[in-house]
mmCIF entry with sequence, helices, sheets and N, C-alpha, C, O atoms, coordinates in Angstrom:
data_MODEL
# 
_entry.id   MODEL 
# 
_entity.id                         1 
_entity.type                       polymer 
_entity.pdbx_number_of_molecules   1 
# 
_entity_poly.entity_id                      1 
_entity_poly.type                           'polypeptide(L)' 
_entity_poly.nstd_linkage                   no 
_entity_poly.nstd_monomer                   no 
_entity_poly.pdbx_seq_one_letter_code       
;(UNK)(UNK)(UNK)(UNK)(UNK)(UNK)(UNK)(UNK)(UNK)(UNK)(UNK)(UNK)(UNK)(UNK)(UNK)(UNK)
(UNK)(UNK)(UNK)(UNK)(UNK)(UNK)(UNK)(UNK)(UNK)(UNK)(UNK)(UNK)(UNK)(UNK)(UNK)(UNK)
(UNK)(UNK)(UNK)(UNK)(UNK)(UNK)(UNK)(UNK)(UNK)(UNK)(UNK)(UNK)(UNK)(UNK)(UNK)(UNK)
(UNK)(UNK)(UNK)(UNK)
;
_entity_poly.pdbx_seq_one_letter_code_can   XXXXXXXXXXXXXXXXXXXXXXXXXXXXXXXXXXXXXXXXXXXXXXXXXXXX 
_entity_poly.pdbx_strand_id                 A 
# 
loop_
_entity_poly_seq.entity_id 
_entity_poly_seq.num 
_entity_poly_seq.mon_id 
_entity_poly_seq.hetero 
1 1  UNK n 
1 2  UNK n 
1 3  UNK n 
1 4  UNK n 
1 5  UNK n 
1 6  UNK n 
1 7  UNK n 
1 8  UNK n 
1 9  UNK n 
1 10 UNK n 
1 11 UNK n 
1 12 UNK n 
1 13 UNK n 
1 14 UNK n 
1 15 UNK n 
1 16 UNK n 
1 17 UNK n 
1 18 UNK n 
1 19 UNK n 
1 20 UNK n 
1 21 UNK n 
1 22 UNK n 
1 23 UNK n 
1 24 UNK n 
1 25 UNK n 
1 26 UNK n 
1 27 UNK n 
1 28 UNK n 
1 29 UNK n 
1 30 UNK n 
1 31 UNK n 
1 32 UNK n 
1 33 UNK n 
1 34 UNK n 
1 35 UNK n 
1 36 UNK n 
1 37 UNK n 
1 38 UNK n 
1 39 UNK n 
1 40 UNK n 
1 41 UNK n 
1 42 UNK n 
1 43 UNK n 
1 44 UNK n 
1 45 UNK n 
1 46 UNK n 
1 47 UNK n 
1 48 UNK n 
1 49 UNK n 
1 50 UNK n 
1 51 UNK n 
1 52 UNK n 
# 
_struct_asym.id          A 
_struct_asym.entity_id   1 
# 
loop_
_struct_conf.conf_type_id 
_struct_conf.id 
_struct_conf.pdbx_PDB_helix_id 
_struct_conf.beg_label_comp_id 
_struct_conf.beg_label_asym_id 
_struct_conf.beg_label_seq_id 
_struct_conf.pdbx_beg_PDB_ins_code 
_struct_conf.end_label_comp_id 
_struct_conf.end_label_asym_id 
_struct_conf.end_label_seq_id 
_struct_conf.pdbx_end_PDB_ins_code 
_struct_conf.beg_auth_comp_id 
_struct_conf.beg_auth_asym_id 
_struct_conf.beg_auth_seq_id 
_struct_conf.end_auth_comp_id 
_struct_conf.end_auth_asym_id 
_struct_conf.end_auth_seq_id 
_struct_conf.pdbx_PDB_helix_class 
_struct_conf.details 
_struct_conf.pdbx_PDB_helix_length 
HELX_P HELX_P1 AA1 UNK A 18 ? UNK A 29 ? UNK A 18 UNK A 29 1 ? 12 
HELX_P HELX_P2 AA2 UNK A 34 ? UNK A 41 ? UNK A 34 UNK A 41 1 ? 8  
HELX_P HELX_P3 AA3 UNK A 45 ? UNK A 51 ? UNK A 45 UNK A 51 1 ? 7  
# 
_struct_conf_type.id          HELX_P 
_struct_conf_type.criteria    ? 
_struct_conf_type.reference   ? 
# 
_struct_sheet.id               AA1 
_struct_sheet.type             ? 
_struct_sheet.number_strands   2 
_struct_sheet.details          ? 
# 
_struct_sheet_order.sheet_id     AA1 
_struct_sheet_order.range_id_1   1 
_struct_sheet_order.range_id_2   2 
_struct_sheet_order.offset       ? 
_struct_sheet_order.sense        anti-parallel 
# 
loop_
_struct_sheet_range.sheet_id 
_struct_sheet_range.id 
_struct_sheet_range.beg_label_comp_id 
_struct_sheet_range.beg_label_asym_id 
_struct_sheet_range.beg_label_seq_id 
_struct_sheet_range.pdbx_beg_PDB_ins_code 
_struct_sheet_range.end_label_comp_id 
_struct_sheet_range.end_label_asym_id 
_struct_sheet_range.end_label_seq_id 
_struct_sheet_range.pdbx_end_PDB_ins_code 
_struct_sheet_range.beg_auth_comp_id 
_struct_sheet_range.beg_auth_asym_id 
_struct_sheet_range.beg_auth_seq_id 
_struct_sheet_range.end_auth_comp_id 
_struct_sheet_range.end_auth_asym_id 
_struct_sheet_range.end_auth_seq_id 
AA1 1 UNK A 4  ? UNK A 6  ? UNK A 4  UNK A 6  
AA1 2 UNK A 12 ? UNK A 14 ? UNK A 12 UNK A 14 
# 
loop_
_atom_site.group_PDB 
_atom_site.id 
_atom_site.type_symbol 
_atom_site.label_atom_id 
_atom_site.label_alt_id 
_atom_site.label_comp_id 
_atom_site.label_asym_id 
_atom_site.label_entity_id 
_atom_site.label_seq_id 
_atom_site.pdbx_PDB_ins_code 
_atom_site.Cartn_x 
_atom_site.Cartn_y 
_atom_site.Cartn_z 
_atom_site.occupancy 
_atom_site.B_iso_or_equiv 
_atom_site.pdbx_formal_charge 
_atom_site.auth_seq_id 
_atom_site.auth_comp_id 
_atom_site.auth_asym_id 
_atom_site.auth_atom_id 
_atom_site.pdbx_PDB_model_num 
ATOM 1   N N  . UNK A 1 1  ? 101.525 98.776  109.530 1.00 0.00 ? 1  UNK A N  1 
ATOM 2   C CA . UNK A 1 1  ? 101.760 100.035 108.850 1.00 0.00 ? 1  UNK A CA 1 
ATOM 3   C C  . UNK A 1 1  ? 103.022 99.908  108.001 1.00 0.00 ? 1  UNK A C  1 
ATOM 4   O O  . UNK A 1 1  ? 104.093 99.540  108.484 1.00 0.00 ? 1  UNK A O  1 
ATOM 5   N N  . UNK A 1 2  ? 102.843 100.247 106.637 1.00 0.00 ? 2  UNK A N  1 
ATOM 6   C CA . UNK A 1 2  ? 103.858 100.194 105.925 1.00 0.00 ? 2  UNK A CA 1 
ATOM 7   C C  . UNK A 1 2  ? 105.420 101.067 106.252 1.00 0.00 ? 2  UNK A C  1 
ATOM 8   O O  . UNK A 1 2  ? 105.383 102.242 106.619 1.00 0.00 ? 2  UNK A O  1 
ATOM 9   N N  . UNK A 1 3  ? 106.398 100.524 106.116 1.00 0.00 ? 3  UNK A N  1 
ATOM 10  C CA . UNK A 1 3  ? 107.538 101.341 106.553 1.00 0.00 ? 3  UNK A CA 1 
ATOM 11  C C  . UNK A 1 3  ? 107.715 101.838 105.514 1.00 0.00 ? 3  UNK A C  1 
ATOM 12  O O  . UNK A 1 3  ? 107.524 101.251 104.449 1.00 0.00 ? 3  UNK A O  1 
ATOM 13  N N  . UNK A 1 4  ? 108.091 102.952 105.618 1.00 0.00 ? 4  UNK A N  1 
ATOM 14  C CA . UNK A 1 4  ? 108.419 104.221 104.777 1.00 0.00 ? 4  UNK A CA 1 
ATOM 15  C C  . UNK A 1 4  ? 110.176 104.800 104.409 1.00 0.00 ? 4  UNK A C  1 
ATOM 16  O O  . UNK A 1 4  ? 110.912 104.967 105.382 1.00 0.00 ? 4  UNK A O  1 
ATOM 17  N N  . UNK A 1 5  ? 110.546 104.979 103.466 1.00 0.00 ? 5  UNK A N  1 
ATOM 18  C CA . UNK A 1 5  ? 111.276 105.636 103.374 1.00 0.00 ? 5  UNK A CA 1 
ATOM 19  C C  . UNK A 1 5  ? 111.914 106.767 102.753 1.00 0.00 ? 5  UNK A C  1 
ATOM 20  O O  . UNK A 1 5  ? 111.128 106.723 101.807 1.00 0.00 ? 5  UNK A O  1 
ATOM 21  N N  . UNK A 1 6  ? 112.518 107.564 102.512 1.00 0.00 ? 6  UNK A N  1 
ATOM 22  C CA . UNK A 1 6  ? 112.822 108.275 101.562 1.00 0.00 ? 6  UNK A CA 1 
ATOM 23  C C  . UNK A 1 6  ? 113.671 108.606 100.222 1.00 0.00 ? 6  UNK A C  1 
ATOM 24  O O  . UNK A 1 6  ? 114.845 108.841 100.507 1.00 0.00 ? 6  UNK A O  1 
ATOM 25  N N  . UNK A 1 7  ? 113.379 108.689 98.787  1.00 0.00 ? 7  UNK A N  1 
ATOM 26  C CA . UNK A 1 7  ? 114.419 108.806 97.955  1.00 0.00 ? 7  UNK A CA 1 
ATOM 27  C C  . UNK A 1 7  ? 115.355 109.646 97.665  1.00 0.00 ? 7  UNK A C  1 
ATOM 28  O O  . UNK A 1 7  ? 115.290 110.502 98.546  1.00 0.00 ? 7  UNK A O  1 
ATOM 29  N N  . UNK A 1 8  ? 116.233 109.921 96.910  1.00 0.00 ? 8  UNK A N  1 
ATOM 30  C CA . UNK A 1 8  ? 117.098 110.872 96.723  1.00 0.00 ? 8  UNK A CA 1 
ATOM 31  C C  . UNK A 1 8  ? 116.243 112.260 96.645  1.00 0.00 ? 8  UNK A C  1 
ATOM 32  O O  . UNK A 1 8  ? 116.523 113.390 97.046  1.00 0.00 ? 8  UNK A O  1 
ATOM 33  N N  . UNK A 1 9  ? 114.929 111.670 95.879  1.00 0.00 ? 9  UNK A N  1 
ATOM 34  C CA . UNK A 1 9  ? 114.648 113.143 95.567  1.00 0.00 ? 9  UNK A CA 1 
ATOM 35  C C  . UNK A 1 9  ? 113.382 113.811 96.228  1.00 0.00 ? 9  UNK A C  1 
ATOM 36  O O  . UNK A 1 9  ? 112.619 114.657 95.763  1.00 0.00 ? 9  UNK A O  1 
ATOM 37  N N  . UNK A 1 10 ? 113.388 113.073 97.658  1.00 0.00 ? 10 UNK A N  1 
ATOM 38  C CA . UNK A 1 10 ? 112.707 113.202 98.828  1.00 0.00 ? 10 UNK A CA 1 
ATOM 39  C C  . UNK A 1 10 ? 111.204 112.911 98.534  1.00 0.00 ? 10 UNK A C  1 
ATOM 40  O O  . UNK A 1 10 ? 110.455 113.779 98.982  1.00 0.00 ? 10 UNK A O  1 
ATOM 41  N N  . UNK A 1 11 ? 110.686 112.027 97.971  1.00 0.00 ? 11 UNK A N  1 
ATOM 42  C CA . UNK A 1 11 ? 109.438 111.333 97.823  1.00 0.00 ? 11 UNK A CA 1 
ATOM 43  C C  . UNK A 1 11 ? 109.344 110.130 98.933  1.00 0.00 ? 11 UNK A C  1 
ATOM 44  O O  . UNK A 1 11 ? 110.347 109.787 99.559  1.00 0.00 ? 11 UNK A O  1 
ATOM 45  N N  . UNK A 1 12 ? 108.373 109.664 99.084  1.00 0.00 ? 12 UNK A N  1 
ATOM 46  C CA . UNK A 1 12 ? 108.350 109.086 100.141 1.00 0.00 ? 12 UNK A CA 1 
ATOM 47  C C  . UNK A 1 12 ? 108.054 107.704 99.750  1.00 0.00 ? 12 UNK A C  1 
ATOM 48  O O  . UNK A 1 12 ? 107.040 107.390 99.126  1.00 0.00 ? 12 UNK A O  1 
ATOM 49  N N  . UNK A 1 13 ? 108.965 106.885 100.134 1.00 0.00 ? 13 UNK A N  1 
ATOM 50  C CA . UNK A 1 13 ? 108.962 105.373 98.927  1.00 0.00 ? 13 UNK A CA 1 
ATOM 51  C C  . UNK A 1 13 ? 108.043 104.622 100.541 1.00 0.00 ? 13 UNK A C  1 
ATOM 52  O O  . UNK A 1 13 ? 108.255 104.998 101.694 1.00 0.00 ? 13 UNK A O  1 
ATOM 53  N N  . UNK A 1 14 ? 107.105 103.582 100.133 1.00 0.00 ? 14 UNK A N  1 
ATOM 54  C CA . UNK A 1 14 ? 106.674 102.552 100.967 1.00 0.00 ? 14 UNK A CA 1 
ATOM 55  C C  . UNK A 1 14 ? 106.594 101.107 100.598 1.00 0.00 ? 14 UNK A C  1 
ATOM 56  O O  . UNK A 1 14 ? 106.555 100.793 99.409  1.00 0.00 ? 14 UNK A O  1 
ATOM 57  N N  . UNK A 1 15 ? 106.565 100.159 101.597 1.00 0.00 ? 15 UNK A N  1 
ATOM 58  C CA . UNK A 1 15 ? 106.406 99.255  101.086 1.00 0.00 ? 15 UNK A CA 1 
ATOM 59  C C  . UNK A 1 15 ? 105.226 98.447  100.219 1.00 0.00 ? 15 UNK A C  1 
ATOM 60  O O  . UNK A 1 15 ? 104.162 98.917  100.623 1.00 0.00 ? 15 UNK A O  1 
ATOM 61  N N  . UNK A 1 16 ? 105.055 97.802  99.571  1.00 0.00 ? 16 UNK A N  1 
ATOM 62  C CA . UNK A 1 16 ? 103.722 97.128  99.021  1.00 0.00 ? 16 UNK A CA 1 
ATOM 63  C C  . UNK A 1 16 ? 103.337 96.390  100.515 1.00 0.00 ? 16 UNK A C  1 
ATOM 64  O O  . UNK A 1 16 ? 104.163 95.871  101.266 1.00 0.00 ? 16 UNK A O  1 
ATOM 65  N N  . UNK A 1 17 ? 101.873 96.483  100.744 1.00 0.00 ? 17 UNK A N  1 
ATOM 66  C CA . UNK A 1 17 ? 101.435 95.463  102.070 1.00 0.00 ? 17 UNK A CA 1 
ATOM 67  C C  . UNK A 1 17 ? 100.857 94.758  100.918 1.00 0.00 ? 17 UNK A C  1 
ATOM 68  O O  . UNK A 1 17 ? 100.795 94.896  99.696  1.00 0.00 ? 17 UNK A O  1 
ATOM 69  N N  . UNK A 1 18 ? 100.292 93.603  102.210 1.00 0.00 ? 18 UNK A N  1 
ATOM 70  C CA . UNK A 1 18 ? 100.472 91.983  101.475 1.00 0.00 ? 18 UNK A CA 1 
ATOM 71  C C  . UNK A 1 18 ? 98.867  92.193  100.539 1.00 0.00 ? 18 UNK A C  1 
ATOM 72  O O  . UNK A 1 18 ? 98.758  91.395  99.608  1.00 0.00 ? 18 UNK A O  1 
ATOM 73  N N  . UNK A 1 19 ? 97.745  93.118  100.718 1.00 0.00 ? 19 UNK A N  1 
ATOM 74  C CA . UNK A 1 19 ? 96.483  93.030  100.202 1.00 0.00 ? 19 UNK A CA 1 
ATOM 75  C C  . UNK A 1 19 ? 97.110  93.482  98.838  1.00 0.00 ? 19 UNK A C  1 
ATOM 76  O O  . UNK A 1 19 ? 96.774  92.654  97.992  1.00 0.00 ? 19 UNK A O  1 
ATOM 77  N N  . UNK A 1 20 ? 97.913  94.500  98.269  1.00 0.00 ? 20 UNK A N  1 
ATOM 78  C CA . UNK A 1 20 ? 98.665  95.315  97.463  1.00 0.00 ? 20 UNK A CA 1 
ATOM 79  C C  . UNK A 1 20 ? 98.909  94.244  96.407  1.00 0.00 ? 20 UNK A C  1 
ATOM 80  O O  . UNK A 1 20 ? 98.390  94.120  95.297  1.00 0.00 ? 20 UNK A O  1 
ATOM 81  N N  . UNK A 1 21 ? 99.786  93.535  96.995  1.00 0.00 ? 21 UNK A N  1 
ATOM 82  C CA . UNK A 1 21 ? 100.365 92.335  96.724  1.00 0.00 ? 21 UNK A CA 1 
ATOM 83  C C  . UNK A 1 21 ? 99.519  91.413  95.564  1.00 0.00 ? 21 UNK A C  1 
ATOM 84  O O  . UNK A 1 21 ? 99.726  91.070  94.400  1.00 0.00 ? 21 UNK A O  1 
ATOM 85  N N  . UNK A 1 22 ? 98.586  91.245  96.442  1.00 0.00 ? 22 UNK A N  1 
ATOM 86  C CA . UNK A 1 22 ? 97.918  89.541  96.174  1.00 0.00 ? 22 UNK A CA 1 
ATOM 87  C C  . UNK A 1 22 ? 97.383  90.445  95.378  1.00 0.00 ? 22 UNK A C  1 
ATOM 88  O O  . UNK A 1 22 ? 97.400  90.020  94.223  1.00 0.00 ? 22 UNK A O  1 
ATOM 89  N N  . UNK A 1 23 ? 96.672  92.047  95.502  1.00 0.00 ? 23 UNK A N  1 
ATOM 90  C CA . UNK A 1 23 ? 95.632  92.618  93.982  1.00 0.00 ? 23 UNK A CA 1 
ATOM 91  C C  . UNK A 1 23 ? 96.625  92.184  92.746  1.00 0.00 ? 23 UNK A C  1 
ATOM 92  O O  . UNK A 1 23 ? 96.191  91.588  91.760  1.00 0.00 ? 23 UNK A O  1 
ATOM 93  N N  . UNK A 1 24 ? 98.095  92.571  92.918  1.00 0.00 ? 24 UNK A N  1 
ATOM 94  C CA . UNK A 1 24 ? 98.653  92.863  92.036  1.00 0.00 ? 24 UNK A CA 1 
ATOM 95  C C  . UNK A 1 24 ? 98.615  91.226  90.925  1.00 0.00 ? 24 UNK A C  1 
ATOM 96  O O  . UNK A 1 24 ? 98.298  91.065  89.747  1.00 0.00 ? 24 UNK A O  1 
ATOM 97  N N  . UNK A 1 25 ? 99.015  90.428  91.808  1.00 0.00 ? 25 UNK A N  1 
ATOM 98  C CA . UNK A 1 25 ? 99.548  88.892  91.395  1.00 0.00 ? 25 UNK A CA 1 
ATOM 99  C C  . UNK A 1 25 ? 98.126  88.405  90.851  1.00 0.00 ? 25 UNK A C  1 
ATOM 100 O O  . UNK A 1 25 ? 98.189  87.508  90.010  1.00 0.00 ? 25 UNK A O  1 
ATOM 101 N N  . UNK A 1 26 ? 97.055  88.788  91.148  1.00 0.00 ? 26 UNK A N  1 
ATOM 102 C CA . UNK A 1 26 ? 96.169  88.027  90.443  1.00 0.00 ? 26 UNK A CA 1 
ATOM 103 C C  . UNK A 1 26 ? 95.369  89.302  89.345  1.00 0.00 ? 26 UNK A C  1 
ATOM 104 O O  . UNK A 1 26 ? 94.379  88.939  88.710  1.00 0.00 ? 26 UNK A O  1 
ATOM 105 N N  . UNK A 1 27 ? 95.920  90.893  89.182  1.00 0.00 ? 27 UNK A N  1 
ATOM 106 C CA . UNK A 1 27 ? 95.657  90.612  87.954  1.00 0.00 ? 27 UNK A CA 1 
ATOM 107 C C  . UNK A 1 27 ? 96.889  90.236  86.393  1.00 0.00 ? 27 UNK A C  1 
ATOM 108 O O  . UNK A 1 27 ? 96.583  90.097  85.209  1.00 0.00 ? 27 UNK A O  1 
ATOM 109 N N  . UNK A 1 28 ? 98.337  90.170  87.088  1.00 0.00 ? 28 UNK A N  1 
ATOM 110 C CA . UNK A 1 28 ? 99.011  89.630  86.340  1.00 0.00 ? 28 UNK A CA 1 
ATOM 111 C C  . UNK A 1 28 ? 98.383  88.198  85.793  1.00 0.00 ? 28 UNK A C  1 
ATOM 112 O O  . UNK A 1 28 ? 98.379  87.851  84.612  1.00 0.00 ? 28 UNK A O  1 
ATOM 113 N N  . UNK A 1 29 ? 98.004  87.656  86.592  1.00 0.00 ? 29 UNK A N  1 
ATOM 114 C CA . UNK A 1 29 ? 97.079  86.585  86.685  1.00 0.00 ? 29 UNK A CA 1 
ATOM 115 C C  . UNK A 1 29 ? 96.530  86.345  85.385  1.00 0.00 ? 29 UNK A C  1 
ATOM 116 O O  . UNK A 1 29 ? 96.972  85.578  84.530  1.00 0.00 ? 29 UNK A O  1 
ATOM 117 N N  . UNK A 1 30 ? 95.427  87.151  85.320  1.00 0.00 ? 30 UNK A N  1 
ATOM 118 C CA . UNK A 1 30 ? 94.402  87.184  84.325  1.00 0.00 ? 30 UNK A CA 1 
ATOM 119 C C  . UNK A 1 30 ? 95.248  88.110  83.156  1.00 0.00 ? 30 UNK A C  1 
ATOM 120 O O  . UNK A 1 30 ? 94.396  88.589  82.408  1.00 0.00 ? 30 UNK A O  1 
ATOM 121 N N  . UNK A 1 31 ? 96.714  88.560  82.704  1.00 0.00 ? 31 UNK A N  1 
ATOM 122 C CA . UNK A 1 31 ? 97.222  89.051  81.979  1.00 0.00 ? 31 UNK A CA 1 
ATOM 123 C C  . UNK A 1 31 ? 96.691  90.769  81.859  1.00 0.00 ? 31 UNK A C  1 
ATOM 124 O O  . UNK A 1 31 ? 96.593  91.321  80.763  1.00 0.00 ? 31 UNK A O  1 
ATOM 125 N N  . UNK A 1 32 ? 96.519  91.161  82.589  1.00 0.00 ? 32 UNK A N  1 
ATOM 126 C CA . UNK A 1 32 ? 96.136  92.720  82.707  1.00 0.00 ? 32 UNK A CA 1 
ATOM 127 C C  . UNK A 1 32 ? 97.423  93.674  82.001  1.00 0.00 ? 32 UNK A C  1 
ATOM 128 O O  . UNK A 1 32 ? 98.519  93.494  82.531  1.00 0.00 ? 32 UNK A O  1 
ATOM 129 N N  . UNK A 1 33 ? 97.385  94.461  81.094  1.00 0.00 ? 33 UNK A N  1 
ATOM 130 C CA . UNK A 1 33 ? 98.667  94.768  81.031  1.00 0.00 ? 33 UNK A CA 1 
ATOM 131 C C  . UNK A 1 33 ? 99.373  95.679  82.281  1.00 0.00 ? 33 UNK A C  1 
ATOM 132 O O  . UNK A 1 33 ? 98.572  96.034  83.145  1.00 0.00 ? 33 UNK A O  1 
ATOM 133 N N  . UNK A 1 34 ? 100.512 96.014  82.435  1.00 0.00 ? 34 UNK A N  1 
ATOM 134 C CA . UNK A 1 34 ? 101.143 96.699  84.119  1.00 0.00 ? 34 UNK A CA 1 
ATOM 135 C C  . UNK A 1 34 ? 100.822 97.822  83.937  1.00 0.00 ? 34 UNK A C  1 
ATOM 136 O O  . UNK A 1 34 ? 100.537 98.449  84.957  1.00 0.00 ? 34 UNK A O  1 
ATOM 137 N N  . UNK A 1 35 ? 100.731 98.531  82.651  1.00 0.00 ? 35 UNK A N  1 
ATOM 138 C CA . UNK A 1 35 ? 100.228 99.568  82.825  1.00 0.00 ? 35 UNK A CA 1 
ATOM 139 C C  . UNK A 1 35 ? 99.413  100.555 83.576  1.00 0.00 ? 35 UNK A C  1 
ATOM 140 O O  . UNK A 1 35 ? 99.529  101.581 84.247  1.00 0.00 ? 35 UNK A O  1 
ATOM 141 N N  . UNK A 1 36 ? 97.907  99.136  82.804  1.00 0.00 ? 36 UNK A N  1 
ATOM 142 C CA . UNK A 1 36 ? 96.853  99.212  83.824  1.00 0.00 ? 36 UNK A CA 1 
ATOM 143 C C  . UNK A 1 36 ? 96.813  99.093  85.013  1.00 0.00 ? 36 UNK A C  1 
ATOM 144 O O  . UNK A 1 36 ? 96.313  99.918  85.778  1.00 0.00 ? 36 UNK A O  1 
ATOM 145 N N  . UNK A 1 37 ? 97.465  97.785  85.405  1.00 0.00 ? 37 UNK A N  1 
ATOM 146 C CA . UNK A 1 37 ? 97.908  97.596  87.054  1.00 0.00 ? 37 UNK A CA 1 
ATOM 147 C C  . UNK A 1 37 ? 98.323  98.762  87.911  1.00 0.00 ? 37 UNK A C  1 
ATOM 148 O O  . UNK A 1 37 ? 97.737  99.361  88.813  1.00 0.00 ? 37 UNK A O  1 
ATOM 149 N N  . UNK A 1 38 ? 99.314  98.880  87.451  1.00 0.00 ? 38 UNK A N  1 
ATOM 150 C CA . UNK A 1 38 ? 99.452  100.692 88.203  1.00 0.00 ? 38 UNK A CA 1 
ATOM 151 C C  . UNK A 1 38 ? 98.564  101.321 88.412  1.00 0.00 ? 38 UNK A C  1 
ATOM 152 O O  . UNK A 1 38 ? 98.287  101.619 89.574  1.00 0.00 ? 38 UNK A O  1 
ATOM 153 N N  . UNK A 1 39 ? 97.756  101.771 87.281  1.00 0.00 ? 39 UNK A N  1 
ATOM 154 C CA . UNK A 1 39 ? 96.248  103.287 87.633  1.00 0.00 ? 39 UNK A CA 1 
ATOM 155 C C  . UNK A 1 39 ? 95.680  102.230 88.665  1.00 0.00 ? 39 UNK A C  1 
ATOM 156 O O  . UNK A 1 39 ? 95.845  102.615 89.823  1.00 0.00 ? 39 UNK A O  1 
ATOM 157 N N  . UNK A 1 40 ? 94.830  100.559 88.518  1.00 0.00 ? 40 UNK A N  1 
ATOM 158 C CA . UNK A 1 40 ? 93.680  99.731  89.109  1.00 0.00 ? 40 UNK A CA 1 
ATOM 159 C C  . UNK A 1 40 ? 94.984  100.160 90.920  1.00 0.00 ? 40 UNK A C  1 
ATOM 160 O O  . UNK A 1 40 ? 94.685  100.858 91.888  1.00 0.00 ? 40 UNK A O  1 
ATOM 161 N N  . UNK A 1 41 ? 95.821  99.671  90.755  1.00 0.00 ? 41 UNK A N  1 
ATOM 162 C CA . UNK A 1 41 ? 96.572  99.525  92.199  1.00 0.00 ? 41 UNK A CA 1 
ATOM 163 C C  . UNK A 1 41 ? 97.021  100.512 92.771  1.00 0.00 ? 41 UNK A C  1 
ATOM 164 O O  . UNK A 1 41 ? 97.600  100.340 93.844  1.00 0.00 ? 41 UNK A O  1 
ATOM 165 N N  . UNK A 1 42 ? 96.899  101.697 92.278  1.00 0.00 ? 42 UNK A N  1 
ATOM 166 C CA . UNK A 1 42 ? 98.111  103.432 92.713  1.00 0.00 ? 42 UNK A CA 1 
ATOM 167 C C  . UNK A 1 42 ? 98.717  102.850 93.098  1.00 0.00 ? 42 UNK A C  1 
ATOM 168 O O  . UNK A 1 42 ? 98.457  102.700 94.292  1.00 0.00 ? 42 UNK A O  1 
ATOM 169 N N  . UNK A 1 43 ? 99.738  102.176 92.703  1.00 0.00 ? 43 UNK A N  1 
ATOM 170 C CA . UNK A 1 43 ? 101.240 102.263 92.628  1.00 0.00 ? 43 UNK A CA 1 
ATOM 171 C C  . UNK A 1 43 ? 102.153 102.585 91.406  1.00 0.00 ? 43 UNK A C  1 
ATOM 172 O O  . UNK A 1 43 ? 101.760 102.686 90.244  1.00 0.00 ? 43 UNK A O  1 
ATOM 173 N N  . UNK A 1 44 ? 103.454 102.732 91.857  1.00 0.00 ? 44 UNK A N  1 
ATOM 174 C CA . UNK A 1 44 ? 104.386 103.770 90.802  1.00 0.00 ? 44 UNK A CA 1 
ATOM 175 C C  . UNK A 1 44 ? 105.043 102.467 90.221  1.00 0.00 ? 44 UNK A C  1 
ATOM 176 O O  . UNK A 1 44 ? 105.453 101.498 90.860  1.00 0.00 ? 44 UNK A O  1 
ATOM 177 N N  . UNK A 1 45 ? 105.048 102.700 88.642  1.00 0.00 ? 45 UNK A N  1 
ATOM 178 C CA . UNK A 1 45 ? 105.404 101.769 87.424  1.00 0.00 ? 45 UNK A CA 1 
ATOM 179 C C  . UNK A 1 45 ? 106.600 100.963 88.100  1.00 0.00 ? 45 UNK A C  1 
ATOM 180 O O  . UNK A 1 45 ? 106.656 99.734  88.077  1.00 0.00 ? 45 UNK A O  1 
ATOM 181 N N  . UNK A 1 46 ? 107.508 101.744 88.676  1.00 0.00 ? 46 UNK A N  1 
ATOM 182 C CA . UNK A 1 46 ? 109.339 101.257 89.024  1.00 0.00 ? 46 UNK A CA 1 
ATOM 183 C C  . UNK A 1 46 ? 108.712 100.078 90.124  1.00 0.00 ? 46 UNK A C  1 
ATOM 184 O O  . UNK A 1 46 ? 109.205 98.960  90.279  1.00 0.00 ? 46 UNK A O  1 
ATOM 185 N N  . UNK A 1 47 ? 107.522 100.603 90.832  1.00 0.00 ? 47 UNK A N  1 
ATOM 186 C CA . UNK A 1 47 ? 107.484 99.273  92.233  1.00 0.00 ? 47 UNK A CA 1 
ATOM 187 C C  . UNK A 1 47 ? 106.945 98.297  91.642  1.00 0.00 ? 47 UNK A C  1 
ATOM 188 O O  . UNK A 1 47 ? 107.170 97.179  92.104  1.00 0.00 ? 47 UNK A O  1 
ATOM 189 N N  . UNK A 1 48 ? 105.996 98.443  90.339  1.00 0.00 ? 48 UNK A N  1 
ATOM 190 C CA . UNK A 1 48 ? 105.602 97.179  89.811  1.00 0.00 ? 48 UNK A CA 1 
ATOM 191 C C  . UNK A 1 48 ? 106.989 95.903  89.124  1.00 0.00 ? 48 UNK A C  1 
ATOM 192 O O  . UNK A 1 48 ? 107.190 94.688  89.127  1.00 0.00 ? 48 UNK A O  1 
ATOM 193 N N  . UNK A 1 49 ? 107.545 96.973  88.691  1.00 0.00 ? 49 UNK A N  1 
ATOM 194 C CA . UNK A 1 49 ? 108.723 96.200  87.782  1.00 0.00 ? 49 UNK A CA 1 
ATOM 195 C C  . UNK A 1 49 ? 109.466 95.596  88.351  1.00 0.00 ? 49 UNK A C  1 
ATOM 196 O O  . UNK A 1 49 ? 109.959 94.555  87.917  1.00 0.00 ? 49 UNK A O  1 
ATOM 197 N N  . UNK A 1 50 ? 109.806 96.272  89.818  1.00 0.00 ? 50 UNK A N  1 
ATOM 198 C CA . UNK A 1 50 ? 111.095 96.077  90.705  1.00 0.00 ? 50 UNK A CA 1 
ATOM 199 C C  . UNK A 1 50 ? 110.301 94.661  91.619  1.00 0.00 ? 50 UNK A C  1 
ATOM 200 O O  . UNK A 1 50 ? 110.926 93.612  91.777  1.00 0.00 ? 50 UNK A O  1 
ATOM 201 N N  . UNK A 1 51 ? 109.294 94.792  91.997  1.00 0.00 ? 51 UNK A N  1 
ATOM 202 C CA . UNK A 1 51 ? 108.444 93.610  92.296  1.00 0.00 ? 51 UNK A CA 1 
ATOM 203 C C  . UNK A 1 51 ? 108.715 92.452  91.901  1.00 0.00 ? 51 UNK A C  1 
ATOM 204 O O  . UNK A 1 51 ? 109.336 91.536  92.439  1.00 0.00 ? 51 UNK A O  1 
ATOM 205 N N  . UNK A 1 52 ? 108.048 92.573  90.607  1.00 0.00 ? 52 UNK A N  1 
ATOM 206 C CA . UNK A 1 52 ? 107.330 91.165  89.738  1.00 0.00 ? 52 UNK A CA 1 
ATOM 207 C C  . UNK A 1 52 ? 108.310 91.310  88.818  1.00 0.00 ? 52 UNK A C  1 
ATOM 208 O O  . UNK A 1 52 ? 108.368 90.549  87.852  1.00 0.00 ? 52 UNK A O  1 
# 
């Protein structure tokens, strides 16, 4: 279960788990732009960037 935490502005930040992960790295992979990656993965633009 992903650990959770909270931001300043009380949203609830989690970690990427490792399936998250590997979606993400292989469609950088195939050059997907991050954009897209975000909507294909629901994750928030800042965790992609702060990531990869």
């Amino acid at each position: 279960m992903p650990q959770e935490k909270y931001s300043r502005k009380g949203r609830r930040l989690k970690h990427l788990t490792k399936e998250k992960r590997v979606q993400v790295a292989v469609l950088l992979k195939q050059k997907v732009p991050k954009a897209q990656i975000t909507k294909i993965a629901v994750i928030l633009r800042s965790t992609l960037y702060n990531s990869y």
